[in-house]
VEXDREN-2710 file (C-alpha; in Angstrom, 1 decimal):
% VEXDREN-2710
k/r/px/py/pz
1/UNK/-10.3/4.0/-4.7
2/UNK/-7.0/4.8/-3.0
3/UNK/-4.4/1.9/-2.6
4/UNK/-1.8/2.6/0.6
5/UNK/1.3/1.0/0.5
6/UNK/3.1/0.9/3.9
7/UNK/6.9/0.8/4.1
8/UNK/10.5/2.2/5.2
9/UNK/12.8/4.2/4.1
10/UNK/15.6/1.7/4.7
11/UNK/14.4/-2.1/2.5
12/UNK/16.5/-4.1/1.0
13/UNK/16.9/-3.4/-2.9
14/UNK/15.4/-5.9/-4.0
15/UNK/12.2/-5.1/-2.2
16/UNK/12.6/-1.0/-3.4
17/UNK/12.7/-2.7/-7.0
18/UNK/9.7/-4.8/-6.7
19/UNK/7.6/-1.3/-4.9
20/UNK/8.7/0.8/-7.9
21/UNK/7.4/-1.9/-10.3
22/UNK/4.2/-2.2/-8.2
23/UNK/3.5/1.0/-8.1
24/UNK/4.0/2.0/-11.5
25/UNK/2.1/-0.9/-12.8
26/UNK/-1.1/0.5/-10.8
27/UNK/-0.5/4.1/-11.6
28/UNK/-0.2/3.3/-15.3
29/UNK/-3.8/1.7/-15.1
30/UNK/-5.1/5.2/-13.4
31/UNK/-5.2/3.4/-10.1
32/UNK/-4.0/6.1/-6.9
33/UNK/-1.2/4.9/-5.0
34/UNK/-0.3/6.5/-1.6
35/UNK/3.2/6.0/-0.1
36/UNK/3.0/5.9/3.1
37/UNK/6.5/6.0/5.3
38/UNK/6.0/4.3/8.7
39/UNK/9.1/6.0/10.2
40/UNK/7.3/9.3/10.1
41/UNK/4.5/10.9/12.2
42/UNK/2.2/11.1/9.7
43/UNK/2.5/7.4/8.6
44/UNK/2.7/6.2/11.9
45/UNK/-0.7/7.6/12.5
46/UNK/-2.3/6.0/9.3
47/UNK/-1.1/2.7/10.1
48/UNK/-2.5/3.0/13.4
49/UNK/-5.9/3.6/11.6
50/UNK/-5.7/0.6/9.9
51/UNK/-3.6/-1.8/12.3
52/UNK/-0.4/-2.1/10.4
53/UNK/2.7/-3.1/12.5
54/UNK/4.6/-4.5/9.6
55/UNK/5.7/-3.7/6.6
56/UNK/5.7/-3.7/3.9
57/UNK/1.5/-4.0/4.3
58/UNK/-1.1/-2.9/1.7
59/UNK/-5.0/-1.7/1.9
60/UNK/-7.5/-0.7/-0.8
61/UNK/-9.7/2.0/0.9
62/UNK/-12.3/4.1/-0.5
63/UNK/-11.9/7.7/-1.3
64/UNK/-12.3/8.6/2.1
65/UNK/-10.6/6.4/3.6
66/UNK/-13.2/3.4/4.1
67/UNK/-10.8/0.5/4.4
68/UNK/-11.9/-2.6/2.0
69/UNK/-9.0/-5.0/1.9
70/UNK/-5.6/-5.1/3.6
71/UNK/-2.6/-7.4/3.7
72/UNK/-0.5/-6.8/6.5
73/UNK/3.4/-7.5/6.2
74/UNK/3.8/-8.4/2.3
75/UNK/3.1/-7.1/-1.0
76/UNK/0.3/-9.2/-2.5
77/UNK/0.1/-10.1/-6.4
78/UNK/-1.3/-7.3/-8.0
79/UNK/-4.5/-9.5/-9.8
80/UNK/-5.6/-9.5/-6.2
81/UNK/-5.4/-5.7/-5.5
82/UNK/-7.4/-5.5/-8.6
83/UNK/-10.0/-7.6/-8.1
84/UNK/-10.8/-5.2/-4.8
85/UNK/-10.7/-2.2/-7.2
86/UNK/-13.1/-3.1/-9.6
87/UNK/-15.7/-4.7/-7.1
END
């Protein structure tokens, strides 16, 4: 399972702190977590995929790429990105 987290280069501090802290919280349980910069070509079309026109957005996906869950413009609580990786 990958988890994609959708942002920008240019947030607010507070919202760079609470990424860092998300992130390493699920890369400390062994759970792969993809930046992925919507101001850049390659972002831009991996949001497209998935239909995210805010940020910052989540989605769960498979291994390849098989989207699960999403939440489009906010970082959800982590218990709930969990609860999509273990089913």
């Amino acid at each position: 399972m990958k988890i994609l987290v959708f942002s920008k280069k240019d947030i607010s501090v507070i919202e760079e702190n609470y990424l860092k802290d998300f992130y390493d919280t699920l890369q400390r349980d062994n759970y792969e977590v993809v930046p992925v910069d919507t101001e850049e070509v390659d972002g831009i079309a991996k949001a497209e995929i998935y239909d995210i026109y805010s940020t910052p957005s989540v989605v769960v996906t498979t291994n390849d790429g098989t989207f699960i869950q999403g939440w489009k413009g906010e970082i959800p609580p982590l218990s709930e990105v969990k609860y999509y990786l273990l089913t």
